[in-house]
N, C-alpha and C positions, 0 to 999 in steps of 0.2 A: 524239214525238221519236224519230225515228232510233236504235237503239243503236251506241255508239260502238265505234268497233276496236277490237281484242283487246288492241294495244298500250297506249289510251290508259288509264291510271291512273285507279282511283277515286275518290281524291283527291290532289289537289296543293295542297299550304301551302308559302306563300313568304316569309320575313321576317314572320313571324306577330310580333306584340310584342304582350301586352296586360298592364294595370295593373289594381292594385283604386285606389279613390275615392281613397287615400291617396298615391298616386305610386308603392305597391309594384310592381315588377316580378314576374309570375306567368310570363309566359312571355319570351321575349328573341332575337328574330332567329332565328324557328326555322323550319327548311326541312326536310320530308320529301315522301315519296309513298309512297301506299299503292296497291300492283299492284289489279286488279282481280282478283275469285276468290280473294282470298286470306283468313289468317285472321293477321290482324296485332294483338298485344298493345300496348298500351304497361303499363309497370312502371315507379315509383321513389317515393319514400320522399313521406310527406305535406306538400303545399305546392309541390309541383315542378311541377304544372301538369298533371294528367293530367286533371281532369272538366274544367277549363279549353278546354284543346285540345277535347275530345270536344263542349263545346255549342258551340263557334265551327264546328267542322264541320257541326252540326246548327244552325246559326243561330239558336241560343236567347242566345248574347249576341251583341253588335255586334262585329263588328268593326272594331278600334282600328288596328292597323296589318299593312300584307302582303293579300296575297293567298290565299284558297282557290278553288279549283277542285272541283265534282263532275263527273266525268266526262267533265270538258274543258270545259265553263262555268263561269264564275264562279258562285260561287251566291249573290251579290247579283242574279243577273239570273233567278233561279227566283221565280215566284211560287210560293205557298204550297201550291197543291195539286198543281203538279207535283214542289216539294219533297220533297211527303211522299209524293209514290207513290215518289221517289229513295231516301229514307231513313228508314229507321226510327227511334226514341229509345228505348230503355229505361234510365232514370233509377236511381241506388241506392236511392231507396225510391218506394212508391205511396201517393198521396192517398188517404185514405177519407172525405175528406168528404163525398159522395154515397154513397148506398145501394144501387148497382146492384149486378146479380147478376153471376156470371161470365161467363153467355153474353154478356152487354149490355155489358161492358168490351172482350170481345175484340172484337164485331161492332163496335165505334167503331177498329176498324182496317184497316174499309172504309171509312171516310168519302171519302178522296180519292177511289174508283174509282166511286161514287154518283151518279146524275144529279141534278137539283136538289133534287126531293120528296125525296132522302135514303132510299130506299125500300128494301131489299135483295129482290133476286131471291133464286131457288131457286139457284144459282149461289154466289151469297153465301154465302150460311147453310151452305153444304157446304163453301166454305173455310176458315167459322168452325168448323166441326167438327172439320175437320182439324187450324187449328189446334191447339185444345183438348187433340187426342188426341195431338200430335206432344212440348207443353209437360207431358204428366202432368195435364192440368188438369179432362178430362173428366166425372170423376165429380164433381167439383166447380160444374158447369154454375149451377145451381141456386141455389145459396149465393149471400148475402150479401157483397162485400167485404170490409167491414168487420167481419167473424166471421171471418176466416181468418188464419193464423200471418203473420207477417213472409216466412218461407219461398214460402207456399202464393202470396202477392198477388205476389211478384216473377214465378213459376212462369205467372202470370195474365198479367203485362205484359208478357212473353214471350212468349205464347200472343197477344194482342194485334197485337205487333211482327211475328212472323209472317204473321199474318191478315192484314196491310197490303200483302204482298207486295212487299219492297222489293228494290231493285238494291242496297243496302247499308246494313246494319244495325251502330247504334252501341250500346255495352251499356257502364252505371257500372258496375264490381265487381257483374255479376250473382247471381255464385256468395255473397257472403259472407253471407246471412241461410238460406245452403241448407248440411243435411246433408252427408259425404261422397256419398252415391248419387248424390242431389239433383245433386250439384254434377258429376259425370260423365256425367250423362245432360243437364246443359244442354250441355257443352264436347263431347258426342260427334253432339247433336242439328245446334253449330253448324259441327262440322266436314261434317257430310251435308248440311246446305241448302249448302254450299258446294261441294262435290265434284257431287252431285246437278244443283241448281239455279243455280252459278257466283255466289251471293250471295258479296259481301266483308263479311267481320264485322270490326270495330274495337271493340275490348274493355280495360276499363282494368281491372285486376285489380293487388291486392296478392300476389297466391300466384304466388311465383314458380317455383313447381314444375309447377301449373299449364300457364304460360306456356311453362315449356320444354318438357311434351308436347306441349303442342296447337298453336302457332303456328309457321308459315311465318316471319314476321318479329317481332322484337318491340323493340321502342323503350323505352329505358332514358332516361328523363329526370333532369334534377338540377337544380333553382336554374332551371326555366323553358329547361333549351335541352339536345341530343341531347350526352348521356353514350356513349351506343350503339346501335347500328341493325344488325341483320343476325340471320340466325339466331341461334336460340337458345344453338347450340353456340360462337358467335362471341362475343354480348354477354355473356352470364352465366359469366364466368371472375371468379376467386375476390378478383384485388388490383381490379377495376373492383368489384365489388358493397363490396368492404370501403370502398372509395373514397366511393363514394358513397352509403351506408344507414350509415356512420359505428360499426358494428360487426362483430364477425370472425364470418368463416361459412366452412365448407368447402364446397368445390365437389367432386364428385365424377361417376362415371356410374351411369346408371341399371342395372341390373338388369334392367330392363324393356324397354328399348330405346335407341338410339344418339342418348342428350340427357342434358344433365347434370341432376344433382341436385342441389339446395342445401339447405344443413344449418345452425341456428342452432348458435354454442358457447354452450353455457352457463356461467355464471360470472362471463364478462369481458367486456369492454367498452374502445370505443378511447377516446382521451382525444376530447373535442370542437373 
């Protein structure tokens, strides 16, 4: 497949609506676009529909109503292994029900680009290394899965998502089972595959402090439908977040550089 113009979006969701079993509404007529090359958050408080969105992009649920687009296709119209050379999954936690090692997780993130035997060249195994080394994960080669911290396995599926080489990479709350380090060396790894290599990363995170360094765009959801869209310095102002997280915070600027900062008050709390 051809790669698309510069212009066209890496993703387009149009009147997205989807329910759980119950009739609840999780998300509700929600229309965005994610530029391509970009590094777009979404953020908002639990239930609002943020892993929601993320596996309807990654066609891990069906979707119920609306349209999405990858890169100017519908992605009912990808099969499975062009899919996944489009897009990558890293989920909020990793299975250890199998006993593979680390090298053997990441290299299952060449499967798509494999000829039939499933073989990997010399080729391979060197962008699983790189992987590896890119994630912190290297010295870890070796090991078990299922012997490694909550931290270490996410730092794995990472290193995996990577190895796939995709046009656009989807990430649950990466960061949350990671360190302070930990956690800036994923958000500075995914700002360089993107400046570097023009990957779009789509990231759901609760840290909205986070979200204000590192993203280009980032999407404030509430109750299944867009609260806020635009820079960070545009969505994350003090009556929208009080608004919709249902408790008071101060917004301020960073010290660090031209994005704001968010601050729990302690103490109080808004009425419900």
């Amino acid at each position: 497949m051809a790669p698309p113009p510069a212009t066209t979006p890496a993703i387009t969701a149009e009147g997205i609506g989807h329910a759980y079993a119950d009739g609840r509404k999780v998300l509700d007529r929600l229309s965005i676009e994610v530029p391509a090359g970009r590094f777009f958050i979404i953020i908002g408080p639990n239930g609002s529909g943020k892993t929601t969105l993320l596996k309807l992009m990654a066609r891990l649920l069906t979707l119920q109503e609306g349209r999405i687009a990858i890169m100017g296709r519908a992605v009912s119209r990808y099969g499975a292994r062009r899919l996944a050379r489009a897009i990558a999954y890293v989920p909020q936690s990793v299975p250890t029900t199998f006993a593979f090692t680390v090298a053997q997780v990441v290299m299952m993130g060449r499967a798509p680009h494999l000829g039939m035997l499933g073989i990997e060249g010399a080729a391979d195994l060197e962008i699983g290394r790189e992987a590896m080394a890119m994630a912190g994960v290297a010295h870890l080669a070796d090991r078990r899965l299922d012997r490694l911290s909550g931290g270490e396995r996410q730092r794995v599926s990472i290193a995996r998502a990577i190895c796939q080489q995709p046009r656009i990479m989807l990430l649950d709350e990466p960061t949350a089972t990671l360190d302070p380090a930990h956690q800036v060396r994923v958000m500075d790894l995914m700002e360089r595959l993107g400046r570097e290599q023009g990957l779009t990363v789509v990231m759901v995170s609760h840290d909205l402090n986070l979200a204000a360094m590192y993203a280009d765009q980032v999407l404030l959801l509430n109750q299944g439908r867009t609260a806020g869209l635009g820079p960070p310095s545009e969505v994350l102002d003090c009556a929208r977040l009080e608004t919709v997280y249902g408790c008071p915070l101060l917004v301020d600027q960073s010290p660090l550089g031209n994005y704001p900062r968010v601050h729990l008050v302690p103490g109080r709390h808004l009425k419900p």
